[in-house]
HTML snippet that shows the backbone in 3Dmol.js (N, CA, C, O; Angstrom):
<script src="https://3Dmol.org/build/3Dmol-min.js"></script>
<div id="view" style="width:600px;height:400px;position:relative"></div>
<script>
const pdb = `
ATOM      1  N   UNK A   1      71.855 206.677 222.487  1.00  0.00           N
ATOM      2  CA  UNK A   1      71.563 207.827 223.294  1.00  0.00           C
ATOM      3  C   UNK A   1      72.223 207.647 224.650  1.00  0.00           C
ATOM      4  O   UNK A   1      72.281 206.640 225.356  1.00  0.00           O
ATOM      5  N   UNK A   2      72.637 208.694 224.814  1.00  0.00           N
ATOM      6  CA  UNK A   2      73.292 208.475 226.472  1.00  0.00           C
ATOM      7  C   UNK A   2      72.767 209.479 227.348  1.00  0.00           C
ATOM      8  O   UNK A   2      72.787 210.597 226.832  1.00  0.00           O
ATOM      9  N   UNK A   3      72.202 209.425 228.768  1.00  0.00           N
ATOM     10  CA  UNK A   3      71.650 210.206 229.716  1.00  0.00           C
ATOM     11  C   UNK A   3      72.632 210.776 230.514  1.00  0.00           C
ATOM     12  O   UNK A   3      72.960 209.783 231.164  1.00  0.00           O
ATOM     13  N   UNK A   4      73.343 211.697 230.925  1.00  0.00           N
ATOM     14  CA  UNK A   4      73.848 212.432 231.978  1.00  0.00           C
ATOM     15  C   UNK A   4      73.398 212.953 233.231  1.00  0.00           C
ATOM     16  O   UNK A   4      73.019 214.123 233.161  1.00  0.00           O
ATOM     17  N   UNK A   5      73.339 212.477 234.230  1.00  0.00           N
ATOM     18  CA  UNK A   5      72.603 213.082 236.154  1.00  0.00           C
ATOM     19  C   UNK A   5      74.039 213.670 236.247  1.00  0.00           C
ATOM     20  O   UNK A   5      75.080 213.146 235.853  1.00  0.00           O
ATOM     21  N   UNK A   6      73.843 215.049 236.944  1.00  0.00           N
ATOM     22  CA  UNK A   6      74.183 216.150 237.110  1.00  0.00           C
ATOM     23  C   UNK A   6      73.727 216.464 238.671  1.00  0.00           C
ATOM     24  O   UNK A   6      72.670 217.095 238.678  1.00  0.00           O
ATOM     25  N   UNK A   7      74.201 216.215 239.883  1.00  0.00           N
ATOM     26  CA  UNK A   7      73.196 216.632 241.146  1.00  0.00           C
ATOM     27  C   UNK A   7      74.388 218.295 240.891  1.00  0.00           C
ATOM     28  O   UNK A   7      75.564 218.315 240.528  1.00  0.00           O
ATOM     29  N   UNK A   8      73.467 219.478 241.257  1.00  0.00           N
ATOM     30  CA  UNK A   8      73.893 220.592 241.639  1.00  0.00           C
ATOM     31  C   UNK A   8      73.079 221.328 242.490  1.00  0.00           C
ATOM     32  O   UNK A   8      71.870 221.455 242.297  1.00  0.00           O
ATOM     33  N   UNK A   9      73.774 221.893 243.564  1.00  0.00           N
ATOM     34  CA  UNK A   9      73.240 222.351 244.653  1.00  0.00           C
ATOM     35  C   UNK A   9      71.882 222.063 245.524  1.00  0.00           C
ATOM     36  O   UNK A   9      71.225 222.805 246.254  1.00  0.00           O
ATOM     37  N   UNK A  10      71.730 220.724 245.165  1.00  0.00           N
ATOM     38  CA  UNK A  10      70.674 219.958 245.865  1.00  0.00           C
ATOM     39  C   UNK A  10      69.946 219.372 244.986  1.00  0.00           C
ATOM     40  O   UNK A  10      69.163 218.498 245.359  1.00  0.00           O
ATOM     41  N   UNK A  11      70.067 219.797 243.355  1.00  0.00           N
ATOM     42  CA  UNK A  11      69.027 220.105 242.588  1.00  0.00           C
ATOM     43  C   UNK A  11      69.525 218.783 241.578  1.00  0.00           C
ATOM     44  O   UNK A  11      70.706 218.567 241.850  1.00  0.00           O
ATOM     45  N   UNK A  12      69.185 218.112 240.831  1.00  0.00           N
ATOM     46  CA  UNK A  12      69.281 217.017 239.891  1.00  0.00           C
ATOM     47  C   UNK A  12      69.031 217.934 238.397  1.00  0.00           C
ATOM     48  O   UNK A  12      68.117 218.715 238.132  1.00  0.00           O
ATOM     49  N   UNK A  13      70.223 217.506 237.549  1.00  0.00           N
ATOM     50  CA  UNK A  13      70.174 218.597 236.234  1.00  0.00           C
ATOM     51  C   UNK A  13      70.398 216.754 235.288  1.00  0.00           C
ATOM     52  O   UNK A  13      71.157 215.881 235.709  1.00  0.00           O
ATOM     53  N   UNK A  14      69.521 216.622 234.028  1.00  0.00           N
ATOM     54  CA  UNK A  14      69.934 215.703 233.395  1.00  0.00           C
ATOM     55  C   UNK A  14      69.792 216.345 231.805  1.00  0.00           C
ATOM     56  O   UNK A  14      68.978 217.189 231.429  1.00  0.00           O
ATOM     57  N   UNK A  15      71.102 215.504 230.819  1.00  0.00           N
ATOM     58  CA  UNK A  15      70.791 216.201 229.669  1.00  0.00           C
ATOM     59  C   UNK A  15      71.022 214.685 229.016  1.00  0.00           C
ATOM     60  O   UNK A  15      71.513 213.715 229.595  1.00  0.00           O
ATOM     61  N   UNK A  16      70.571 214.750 227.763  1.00  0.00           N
ATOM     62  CA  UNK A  16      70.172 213.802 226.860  1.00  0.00           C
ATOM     63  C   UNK A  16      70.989 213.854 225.619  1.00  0.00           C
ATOM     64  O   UNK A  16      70.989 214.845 224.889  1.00  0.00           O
ATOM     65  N   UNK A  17      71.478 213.100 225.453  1.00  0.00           N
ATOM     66  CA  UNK A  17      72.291 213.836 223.879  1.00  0.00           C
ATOM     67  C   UNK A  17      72.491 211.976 223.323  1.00  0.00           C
ATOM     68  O   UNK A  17      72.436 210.876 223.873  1.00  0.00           O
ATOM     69  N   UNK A  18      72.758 212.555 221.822  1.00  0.00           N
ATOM     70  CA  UNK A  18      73.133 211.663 221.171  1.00  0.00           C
ATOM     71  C   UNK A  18      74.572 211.447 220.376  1.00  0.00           C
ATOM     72  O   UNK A  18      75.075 212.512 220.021  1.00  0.00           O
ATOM     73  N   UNK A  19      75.539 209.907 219.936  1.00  0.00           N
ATOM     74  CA  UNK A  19      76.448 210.280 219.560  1.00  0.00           C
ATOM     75  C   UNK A  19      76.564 209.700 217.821  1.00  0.00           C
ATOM     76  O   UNK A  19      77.483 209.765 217.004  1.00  0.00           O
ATOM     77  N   UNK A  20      75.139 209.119 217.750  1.00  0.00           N
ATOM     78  CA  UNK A  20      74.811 208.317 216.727  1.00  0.00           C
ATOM     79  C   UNK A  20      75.642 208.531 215.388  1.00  0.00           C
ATOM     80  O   UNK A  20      76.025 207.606 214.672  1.00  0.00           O
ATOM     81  N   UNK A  21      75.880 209.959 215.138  1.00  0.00           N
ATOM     82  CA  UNK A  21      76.785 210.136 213.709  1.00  0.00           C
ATOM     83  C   UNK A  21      78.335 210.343 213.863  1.00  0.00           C
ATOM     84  O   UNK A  21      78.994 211.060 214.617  1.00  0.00           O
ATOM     85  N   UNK A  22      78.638 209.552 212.983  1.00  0.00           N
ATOM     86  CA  UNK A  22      79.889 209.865 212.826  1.00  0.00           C
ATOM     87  C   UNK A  22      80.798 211.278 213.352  1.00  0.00           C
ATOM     88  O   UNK A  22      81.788 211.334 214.082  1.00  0.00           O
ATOM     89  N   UNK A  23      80.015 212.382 212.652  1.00  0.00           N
ATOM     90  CA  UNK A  23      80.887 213.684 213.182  1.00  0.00           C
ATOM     91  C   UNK A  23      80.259 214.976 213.834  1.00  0.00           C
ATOM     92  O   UNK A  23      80.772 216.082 214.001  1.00  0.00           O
ATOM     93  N   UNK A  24      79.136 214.562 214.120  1.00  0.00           N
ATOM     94  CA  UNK A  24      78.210 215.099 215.195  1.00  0.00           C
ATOM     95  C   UNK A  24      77.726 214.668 215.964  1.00  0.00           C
ATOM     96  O   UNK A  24      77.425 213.475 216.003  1.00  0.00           O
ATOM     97  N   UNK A  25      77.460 215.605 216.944  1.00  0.00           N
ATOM     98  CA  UNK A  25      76.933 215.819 218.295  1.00  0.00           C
ATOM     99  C   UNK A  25      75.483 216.339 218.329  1.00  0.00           C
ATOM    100  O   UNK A  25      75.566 217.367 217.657  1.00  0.00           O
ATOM    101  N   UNK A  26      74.363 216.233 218.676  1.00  0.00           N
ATOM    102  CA  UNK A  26      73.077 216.730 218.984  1.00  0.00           C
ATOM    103  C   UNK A  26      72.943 217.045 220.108  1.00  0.00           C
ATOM    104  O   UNK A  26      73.529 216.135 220.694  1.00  0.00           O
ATOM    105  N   UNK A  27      72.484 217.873 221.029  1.00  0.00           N
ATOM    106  CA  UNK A  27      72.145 218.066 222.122  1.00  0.00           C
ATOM    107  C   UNK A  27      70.830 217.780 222.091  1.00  0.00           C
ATOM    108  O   UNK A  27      70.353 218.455 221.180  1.00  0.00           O
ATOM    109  N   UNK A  28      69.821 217.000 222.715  1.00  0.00           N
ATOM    110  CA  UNK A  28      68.215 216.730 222.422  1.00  0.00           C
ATOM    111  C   UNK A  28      67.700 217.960 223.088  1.00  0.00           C
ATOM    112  O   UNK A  28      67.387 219.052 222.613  1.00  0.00           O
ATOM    113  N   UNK A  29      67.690 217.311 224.829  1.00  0.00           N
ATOM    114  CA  UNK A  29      67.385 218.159 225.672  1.00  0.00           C
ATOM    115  C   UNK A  29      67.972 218.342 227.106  1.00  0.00           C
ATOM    116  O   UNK A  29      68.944 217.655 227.419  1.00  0.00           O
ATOM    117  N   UNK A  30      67.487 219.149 227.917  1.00  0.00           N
ATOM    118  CA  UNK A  30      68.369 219.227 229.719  1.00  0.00           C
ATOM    119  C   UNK A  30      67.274 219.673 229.954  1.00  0.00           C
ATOM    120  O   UNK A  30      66.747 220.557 229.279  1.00  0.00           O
ATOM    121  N   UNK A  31      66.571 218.918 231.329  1.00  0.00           N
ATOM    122  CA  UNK A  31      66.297 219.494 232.346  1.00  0.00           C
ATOM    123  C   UNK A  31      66.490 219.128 233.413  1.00  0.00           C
ATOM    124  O   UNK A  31      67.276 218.196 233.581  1.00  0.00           O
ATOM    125  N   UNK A  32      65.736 219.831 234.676  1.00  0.00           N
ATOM    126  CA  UNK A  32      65.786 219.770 235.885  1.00  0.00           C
ATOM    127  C   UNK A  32      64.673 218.744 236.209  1.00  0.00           C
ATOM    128  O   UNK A  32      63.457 218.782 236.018  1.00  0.00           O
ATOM    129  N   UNK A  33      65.423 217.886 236.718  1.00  0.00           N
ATOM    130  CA  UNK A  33      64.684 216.788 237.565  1.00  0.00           C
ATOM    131  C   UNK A  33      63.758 217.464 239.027  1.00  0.00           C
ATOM    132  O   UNK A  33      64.037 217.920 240.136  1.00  0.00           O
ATOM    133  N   UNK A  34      62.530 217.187 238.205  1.00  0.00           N
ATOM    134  CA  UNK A  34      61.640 217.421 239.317  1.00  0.00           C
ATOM    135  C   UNK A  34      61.200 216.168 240.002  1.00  0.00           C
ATOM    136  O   UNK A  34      61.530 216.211 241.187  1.00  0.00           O
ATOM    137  N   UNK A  35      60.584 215.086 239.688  1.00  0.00           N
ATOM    138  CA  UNK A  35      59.597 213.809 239.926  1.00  0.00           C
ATOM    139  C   UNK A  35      59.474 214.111 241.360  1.00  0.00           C
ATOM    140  O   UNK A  35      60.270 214.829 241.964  1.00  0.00           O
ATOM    141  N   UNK A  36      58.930 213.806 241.637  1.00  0.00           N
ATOM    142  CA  UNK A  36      57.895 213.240 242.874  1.00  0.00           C
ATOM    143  C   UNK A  36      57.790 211.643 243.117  1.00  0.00           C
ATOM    144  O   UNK A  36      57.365 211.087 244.130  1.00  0.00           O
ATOM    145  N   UNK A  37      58.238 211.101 242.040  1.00  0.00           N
ATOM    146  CA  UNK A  37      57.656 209.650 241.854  1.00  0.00           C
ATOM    147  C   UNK A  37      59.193 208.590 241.356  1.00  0.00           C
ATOM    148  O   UNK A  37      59.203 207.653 240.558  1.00  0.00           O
ATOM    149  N   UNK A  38      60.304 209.134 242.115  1.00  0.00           N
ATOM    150  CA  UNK A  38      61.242 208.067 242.516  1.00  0.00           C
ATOM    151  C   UNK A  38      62.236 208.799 241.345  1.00  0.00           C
ATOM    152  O   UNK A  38      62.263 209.993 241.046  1.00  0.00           O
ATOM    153  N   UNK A  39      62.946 207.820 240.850  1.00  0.00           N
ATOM    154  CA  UNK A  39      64.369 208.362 239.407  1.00  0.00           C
ATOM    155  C   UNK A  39      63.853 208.825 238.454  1.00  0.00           C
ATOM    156  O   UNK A  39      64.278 209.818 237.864  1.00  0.00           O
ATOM    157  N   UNK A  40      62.411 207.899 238.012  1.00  0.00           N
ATOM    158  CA  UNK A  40      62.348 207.465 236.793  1.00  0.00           C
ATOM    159  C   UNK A  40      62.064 208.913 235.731  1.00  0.00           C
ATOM    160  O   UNK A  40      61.335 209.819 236.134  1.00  0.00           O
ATOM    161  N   UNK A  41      62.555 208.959 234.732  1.00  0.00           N
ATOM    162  CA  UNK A  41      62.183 210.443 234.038  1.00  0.00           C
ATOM    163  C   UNK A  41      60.945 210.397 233.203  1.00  0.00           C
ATOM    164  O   UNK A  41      60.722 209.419 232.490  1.00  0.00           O
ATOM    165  N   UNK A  42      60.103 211.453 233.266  1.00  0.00           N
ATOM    166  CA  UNK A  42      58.348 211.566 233.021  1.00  0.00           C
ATOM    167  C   UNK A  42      58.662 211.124 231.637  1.00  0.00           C
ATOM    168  O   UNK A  42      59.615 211.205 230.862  1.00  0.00           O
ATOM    169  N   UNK A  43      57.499 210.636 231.648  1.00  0.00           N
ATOM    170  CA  UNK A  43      57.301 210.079 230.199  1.00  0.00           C
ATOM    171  C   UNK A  43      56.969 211.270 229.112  1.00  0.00           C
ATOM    172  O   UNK A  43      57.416 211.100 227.978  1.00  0.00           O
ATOM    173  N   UNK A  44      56.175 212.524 229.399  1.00  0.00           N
ATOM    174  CA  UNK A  44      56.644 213.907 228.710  1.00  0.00           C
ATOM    175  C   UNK A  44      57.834 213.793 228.350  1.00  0.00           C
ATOM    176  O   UNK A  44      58.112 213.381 227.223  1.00  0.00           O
ATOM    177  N   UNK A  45      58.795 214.151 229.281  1.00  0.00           N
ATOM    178  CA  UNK A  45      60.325 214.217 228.613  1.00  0.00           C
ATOM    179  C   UNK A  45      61.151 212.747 227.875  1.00  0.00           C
ATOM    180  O   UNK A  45      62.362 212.869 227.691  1.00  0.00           O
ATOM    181  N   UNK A  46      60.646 211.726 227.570  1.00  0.00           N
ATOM    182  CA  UNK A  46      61.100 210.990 226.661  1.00  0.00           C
ATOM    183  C   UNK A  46      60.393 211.071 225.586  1.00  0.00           C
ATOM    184  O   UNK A  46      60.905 210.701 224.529  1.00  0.00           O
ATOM    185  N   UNK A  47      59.094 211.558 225.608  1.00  0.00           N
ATOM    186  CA  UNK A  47      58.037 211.369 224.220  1.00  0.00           C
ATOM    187  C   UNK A  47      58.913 213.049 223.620  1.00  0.00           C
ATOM    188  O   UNK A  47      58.972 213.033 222.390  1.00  0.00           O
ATOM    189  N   UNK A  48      59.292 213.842 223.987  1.00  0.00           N
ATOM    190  CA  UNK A  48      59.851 215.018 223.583  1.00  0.00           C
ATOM    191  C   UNK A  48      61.399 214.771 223.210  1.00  0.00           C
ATOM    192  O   UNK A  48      61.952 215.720 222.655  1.00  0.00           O
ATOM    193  N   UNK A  49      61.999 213.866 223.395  1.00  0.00           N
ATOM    194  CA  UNK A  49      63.166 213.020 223.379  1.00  0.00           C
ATOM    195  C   UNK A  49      63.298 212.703 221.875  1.00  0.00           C
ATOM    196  O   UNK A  49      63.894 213.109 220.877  1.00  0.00           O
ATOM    197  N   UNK A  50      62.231 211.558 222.337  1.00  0.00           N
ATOM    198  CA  UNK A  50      62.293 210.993 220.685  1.00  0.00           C
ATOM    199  C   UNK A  50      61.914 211.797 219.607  1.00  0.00           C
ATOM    200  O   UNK A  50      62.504 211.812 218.526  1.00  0.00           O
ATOM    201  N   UNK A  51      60.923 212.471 219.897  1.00  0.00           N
ATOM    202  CA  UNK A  51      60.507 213.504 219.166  1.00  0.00           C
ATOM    203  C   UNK A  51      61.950 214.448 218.060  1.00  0.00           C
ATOM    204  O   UNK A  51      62.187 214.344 216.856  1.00  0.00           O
ATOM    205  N   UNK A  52      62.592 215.250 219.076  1.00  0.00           N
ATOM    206  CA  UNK A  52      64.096 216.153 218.896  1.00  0.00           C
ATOM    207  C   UNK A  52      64.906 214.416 218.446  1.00  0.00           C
ATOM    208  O   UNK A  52      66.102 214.698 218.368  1.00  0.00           O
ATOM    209  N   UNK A  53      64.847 213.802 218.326  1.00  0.00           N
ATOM    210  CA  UNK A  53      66.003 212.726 217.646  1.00  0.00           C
ATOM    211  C   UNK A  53      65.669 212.616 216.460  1.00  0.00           C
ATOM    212  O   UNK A  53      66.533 212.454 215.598  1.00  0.00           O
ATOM    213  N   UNK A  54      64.360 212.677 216.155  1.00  0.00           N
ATOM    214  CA  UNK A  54      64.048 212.146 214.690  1.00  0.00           C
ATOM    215  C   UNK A  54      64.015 213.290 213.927  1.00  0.00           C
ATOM    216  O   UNK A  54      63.994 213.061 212.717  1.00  0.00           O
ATOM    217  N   UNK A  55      64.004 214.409 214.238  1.00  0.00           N
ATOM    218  CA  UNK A  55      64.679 215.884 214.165  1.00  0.00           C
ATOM    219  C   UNK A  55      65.524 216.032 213.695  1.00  0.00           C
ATOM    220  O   UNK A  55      65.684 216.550 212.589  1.00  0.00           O
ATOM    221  N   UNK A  56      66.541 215.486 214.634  1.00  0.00           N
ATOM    222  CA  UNK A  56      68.199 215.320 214.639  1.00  0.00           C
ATOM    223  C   UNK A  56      68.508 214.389 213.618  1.00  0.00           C
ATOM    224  O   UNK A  56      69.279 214.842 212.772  1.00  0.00           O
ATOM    225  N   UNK A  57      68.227 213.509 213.487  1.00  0.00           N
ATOM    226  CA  UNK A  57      68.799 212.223 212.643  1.00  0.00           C
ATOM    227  C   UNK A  57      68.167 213.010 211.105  1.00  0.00           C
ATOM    228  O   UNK A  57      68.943 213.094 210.154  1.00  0.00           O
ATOM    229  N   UNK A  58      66.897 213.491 210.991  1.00  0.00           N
ATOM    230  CA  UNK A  58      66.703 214.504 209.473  1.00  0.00           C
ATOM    231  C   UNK A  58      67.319 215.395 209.226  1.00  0.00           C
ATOM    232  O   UNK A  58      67.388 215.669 208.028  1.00  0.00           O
ATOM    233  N   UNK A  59      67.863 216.042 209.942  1.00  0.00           N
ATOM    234  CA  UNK A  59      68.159 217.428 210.083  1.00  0.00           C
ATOM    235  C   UNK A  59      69.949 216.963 209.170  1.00  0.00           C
ATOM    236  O   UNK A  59      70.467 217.498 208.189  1.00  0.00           O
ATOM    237  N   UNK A  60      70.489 215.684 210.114  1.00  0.00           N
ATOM    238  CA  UNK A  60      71.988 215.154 209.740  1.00  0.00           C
ATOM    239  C   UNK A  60      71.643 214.995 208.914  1.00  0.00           C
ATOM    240  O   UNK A  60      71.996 215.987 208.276  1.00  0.00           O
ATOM    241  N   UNK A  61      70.838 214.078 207.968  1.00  0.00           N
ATOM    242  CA  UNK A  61      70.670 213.623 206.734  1.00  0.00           C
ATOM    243  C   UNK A  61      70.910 214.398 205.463  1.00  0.00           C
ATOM    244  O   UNK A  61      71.429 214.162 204.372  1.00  0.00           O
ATOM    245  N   UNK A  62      70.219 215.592 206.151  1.00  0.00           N
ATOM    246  CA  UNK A  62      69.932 216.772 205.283  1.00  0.00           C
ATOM    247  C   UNK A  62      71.715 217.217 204.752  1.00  0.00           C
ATOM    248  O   UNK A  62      72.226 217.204 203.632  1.00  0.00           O
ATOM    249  N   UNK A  63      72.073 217.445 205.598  1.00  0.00           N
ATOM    250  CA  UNK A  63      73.421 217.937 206.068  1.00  0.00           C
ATOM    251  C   UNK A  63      74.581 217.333 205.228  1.00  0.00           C
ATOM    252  O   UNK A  63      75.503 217.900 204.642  1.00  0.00           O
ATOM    253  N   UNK A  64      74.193 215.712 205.368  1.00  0.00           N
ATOM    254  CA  UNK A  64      75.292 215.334 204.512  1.00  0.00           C
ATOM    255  C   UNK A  64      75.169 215.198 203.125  1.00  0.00           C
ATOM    256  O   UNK A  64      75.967 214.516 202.482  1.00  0.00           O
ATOM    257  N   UNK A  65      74.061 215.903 202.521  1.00  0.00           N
ATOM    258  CA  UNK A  65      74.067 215.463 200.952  1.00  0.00           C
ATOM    259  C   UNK A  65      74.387 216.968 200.516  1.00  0.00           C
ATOM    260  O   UNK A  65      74.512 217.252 199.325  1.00  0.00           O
TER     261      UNK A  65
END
`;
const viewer = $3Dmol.createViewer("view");
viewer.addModel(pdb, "pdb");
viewer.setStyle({}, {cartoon: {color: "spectrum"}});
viewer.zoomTo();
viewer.render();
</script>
């Protein structure tokens, strides 16, 4: 999985994607960095992360048979 920070117009934009398969791309998720509480990204948006991957990784599975 690789994370992308994005600062735009003051504002922090991060998107999440994966490159895990061979010939796809997933987009998980993007949002706007809100925290209050330093870099770190809310633990909501990683439990929703993993969530959309195991999604993604069924969804490919599906795909290639």
């Amino acid at each position: 999985m690789l994370e992308i920070v994005a600062p735009f117009d003051g504002d922090t934009f991060r998107t999440i994607y994966t490159v895990r398969f061979h010939d796809a791309i997933y987009v998980l998720h993007a949002f706007q960095k809100k925290s209050t509480k330093g870099i770190a990204t809310p633990q909501r948006e990683i439990d929703l992360i993993k969530q959309r991957l195991a999604v993604a990784e069924l969804d490919y599975r599906e795909r290639q048979n």
